[in-house]
C-alpha positions in Angstrom: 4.5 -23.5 23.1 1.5 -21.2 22.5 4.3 -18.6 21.3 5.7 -21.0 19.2 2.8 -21.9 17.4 1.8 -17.9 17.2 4.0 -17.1 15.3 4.4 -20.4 12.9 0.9 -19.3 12.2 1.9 -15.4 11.7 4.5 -16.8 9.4 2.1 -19.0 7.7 -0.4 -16.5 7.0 2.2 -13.9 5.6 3.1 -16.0 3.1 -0.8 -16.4 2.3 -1.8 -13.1 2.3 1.5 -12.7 0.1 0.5 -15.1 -2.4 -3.3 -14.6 -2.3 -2.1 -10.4 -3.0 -0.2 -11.1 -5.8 -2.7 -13.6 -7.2 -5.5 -11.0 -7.3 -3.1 -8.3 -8.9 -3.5 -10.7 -11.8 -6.9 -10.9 -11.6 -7.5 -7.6 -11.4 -5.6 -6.8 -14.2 -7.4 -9.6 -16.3 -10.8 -8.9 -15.8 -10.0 -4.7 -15.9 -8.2 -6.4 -19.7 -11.7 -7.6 -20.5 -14.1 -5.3 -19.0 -12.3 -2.9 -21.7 -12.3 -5.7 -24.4 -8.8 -6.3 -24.1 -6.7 -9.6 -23.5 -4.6 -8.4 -20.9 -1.2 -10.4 -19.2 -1.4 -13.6 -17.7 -2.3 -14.2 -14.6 1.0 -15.1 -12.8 1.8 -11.8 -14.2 2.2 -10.0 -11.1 4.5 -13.1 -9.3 6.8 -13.1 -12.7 7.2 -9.3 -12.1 7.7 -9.7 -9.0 10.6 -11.7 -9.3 11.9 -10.2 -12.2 12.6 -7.2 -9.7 14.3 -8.9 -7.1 16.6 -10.4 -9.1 17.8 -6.4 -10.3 20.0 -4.2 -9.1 18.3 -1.3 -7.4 19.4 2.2 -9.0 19.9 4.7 -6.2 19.6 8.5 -7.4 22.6 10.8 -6.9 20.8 13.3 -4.4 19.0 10.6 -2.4 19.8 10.1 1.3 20.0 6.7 3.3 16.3 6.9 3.9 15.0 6.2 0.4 16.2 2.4 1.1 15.4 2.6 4.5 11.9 3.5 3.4 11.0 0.1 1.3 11.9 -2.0 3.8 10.5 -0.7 6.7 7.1 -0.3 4.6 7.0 -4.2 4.0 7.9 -4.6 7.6 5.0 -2.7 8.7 2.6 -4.4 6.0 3.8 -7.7 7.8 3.2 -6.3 11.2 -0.4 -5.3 10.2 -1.4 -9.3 9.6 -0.8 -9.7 13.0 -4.0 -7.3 13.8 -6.0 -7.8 10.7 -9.5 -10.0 11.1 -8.9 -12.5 8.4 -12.3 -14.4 8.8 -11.5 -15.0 12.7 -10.0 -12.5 15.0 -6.5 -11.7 14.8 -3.6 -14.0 16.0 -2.6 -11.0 18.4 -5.4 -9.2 19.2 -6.1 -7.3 22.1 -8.9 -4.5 23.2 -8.2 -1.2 21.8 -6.1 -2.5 18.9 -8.0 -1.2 16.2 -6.3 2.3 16.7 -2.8 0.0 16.1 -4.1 -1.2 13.3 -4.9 2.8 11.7 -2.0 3.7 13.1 0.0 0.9 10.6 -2.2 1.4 8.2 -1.5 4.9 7.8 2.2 4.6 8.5 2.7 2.3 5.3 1.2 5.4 3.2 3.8 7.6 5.1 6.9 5.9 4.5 6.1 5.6 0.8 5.7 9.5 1.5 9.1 10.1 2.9 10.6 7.6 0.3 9.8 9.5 -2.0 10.9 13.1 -0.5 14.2 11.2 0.1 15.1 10.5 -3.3 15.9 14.6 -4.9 13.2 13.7 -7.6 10.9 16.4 -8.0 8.7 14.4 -9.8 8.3 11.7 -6.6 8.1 15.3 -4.2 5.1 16.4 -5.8 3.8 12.6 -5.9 4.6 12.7 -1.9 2.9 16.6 -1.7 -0.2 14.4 -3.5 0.0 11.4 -1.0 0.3 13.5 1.7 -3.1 15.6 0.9 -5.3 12.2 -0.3 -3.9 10.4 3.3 -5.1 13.2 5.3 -8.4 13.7 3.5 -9.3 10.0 3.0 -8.2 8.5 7.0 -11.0 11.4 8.9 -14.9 9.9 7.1 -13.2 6.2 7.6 -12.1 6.8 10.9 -15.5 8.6 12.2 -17.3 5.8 10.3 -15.1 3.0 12.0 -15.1 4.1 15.5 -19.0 4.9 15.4 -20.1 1.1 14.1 -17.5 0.1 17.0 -19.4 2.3 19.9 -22.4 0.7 18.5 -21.6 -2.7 18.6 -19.8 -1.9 22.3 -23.6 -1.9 23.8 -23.9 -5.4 22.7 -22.0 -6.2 25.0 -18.6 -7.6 23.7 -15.6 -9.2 25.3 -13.3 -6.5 23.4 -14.5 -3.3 23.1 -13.0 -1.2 20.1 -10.8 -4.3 19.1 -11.1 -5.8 15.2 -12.1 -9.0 17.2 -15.8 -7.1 17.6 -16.8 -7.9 14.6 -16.9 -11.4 14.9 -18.5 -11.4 18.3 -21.6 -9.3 16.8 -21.5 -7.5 13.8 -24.0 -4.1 12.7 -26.4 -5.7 10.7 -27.6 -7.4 14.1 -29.0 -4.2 15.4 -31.5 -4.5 12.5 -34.0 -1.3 12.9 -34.2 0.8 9.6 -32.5 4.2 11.1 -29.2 1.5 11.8 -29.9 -0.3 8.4 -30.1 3.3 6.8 -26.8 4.2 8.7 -25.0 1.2 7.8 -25.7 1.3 4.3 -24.3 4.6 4.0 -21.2 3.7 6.1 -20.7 0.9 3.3 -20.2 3.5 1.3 -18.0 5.4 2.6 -15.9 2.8 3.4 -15.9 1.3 -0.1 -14.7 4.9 -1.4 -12.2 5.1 1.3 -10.9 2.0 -0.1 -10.5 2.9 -3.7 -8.3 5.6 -2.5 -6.8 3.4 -0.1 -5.5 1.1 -3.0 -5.3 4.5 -5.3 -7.2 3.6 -8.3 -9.9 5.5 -10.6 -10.4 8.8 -9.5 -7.6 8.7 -6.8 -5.0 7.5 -9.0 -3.2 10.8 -8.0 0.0 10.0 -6.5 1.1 8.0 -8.8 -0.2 9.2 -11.9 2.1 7.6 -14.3 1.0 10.2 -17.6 1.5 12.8 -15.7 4.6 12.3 -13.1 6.1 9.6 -14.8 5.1 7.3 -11.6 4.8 10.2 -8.7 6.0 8.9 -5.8 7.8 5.7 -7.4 9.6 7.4 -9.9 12.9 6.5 -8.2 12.7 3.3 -7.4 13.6 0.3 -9.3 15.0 -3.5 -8.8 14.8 -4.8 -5.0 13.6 -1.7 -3.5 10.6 -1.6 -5.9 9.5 -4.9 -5.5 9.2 -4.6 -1.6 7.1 -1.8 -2.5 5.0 -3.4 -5.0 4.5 -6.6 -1.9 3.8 -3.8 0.7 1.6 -2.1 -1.5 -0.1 -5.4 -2.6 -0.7 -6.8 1.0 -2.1 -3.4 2.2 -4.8 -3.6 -0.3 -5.8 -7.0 1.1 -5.8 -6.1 4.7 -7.8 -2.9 3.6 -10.3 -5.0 2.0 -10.2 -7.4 4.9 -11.2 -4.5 7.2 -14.5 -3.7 4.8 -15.1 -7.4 5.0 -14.5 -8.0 8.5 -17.3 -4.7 9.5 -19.8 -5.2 7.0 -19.5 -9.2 5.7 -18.0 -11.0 8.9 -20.1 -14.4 8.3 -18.3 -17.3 8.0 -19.2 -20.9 6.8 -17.3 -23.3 8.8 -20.2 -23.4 11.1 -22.4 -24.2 8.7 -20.3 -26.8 7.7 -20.0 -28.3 11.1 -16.4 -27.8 10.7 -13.9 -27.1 13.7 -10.1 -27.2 14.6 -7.7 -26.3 12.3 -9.8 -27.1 9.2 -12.6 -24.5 10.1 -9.8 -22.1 10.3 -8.5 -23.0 6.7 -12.0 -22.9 5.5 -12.9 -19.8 7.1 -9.7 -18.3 5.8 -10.7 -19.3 2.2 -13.9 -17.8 2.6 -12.8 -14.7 4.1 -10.0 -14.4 0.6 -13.4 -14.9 -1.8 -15.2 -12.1 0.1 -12.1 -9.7 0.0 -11.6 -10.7 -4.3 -15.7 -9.7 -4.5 -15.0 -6.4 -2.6 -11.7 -5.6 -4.5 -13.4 -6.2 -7.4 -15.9 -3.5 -6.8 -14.4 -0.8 -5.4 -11.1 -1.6 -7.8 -11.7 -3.6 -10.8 -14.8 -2.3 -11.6 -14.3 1.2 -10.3 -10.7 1.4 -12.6 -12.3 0.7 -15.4 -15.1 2.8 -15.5 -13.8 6.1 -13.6 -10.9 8.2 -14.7 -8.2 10.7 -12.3 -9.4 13.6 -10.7 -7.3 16.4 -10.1 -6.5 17.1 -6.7 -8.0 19.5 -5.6 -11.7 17.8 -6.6 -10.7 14.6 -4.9 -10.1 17.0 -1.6 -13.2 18.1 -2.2 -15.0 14.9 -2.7 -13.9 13.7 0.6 -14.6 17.1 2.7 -17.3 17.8 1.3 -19.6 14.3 0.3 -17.1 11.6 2.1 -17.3 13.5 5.5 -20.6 14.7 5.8 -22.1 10.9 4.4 -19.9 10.0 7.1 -21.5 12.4 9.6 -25.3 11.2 9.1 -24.7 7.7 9.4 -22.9 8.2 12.8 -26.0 10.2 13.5 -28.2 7.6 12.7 -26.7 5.0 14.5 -26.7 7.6 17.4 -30.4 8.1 17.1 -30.7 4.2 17.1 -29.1 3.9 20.2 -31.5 6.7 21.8 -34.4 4.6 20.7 -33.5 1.5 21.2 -32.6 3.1 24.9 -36.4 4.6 25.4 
């Protein structure tokens, strides 16, 4: 019974997380619309495209191979599998210790099937999208990953029930350790993170891959119809759970304590809560940071992350390092 309702709730909260992904697509694109003083397309824009693309007949080019609809497919299926580890203001329906390196590891993998989706389908314009993808994925995933794994050792000391499991943040969270090296730390680990995730979700300066002036779509210059809009979902969910992670590490609070709330309803409310935290943080690091920023080239967004990214990274593990040396004299 316990497996029964598991996965009822696995299924319910894919098809939130579907529609709450879509719904801030539209958002997104209406406040980007007037931030630049434009009206922009409706709201429901994203579900009507959506749909529009299901209902079409995917083109398959001439030199593709059987993996280029393999790839689309197997990228939502992932995205789907990553709801079952992602904190969505309580921990994770499947949690377990350890599970945050699943959760990098299917976090990363989405990125890579869009990679080899892309090499699959002869187009030398999605190739050197892919070439682009492949370069941002390896750059980007080192800072976040040094940054994630040192708030984690941190927080281990507390004394948690699941060490180096995304159910640690809701058992303590960083800003608990409270001496100004660990506040200093932190607040550079925001940081980083909130970079990582505008390249996460490719926008601004790390609109690279795609770069639709310039490779007439990069990587999803192939793809169109049914095959597309699994994409477009996979694409749209990952940039949810991404945000979710930023939330869950830096902004894990939830108000259906406050509230005196339990049950079921605290977990609807907490849910809620956790989607208006994720909207704020999207809109920073991809509203705001679209509008105002435009594409590097590649080679300086390399750079940026080797050489400002890493080393930001770097000083705030080190901080929280000398924290724990203090707090241990």
């Amino acid at each position: 019974m316990n497996v029964l309702y598991a996965t009822l709730g696995f299924l319910g909260i894919y098809a939130y997380v579907s529609f709450a992904s879509l719904l801030w697509g539209g958002i997104d694109r209406k406040l980007v619309a007037r931030m630049q003083r434009r009206m922009g397309p409706p709201l429901f824009q994203p579900f009507y495209d959506f749909l529009k693309l299901v209902s079409k007949e995917s083109i398959i080019p001439r030199d593709a191979n059987r993996f280029f609809e393999l790839a689309p497919v197997l990228a939502l299926a992932t995205s789907i599998t990553l709801l079952a580890y992602t904190p969505l203001g309580f921990e994770p329906l499947f949690g377990t210790k350890g599970d945050v390196i699943l959760f990098i590891y299917l976090l990363t993998l989405i990125g890579f099937l869009r990679v080899l989706g892309a090499v699959s389908s002869g187009s030398p314009y999605a190739q050197i999208g892919a070439q682009r993808e492949m370069i941002i994925l390896v750059s980007r995933e080192g800072p976040m990953m040094l940054a994630l794994f040192t708030i984690l050792w941190r927080l281990s000391d507390l004394g948690v029930t699941k060490p180096f499991s995304m159910g640690t943040f809701y058992e303590h969270n960083v800003w608990e350790l409270g001496t100004p090296l660990s506040l200093i730390g932190t607040l550079i680990l925001l940081f980083v993170f909130m970079t990582w995730l505008a390249s996460e979700i490719e926008v601004g300066y790390f609109d690279i891959p795609e770069a639709e002036t310039e490779l007439a779509e990069g990587t999803m210059a192939e793809y169109s119809g049914r095959h597309l809009a699994l994409f477009e979902l996979a694409n749209a969910i990952k940039a949810f759970v991404s945000a979710s992670l930023v939330v869950a590490i830096f902004f894990p609070w939830g108000i259906s304590s406050y509230l005196g709330l339990s049950g079921a309803t605290a977990v609807v409310v907490d849910l809620l809560f956790h989607t208006l935290k994720v909207f704020a943080v999207l809109f920073v690091s991809m509203s705001v940071f679209r509008a105002v920023t435009g594409r590097l080239r590649i080679n300086q967004a390399v750079g940026l992350f080797w050489t400002r990214m890493l080393p930001a990274a770097i000083v705030g593990a080190l901080l929280l390092a000398i924290d724990t040396l203090g707090v241990i004299a």
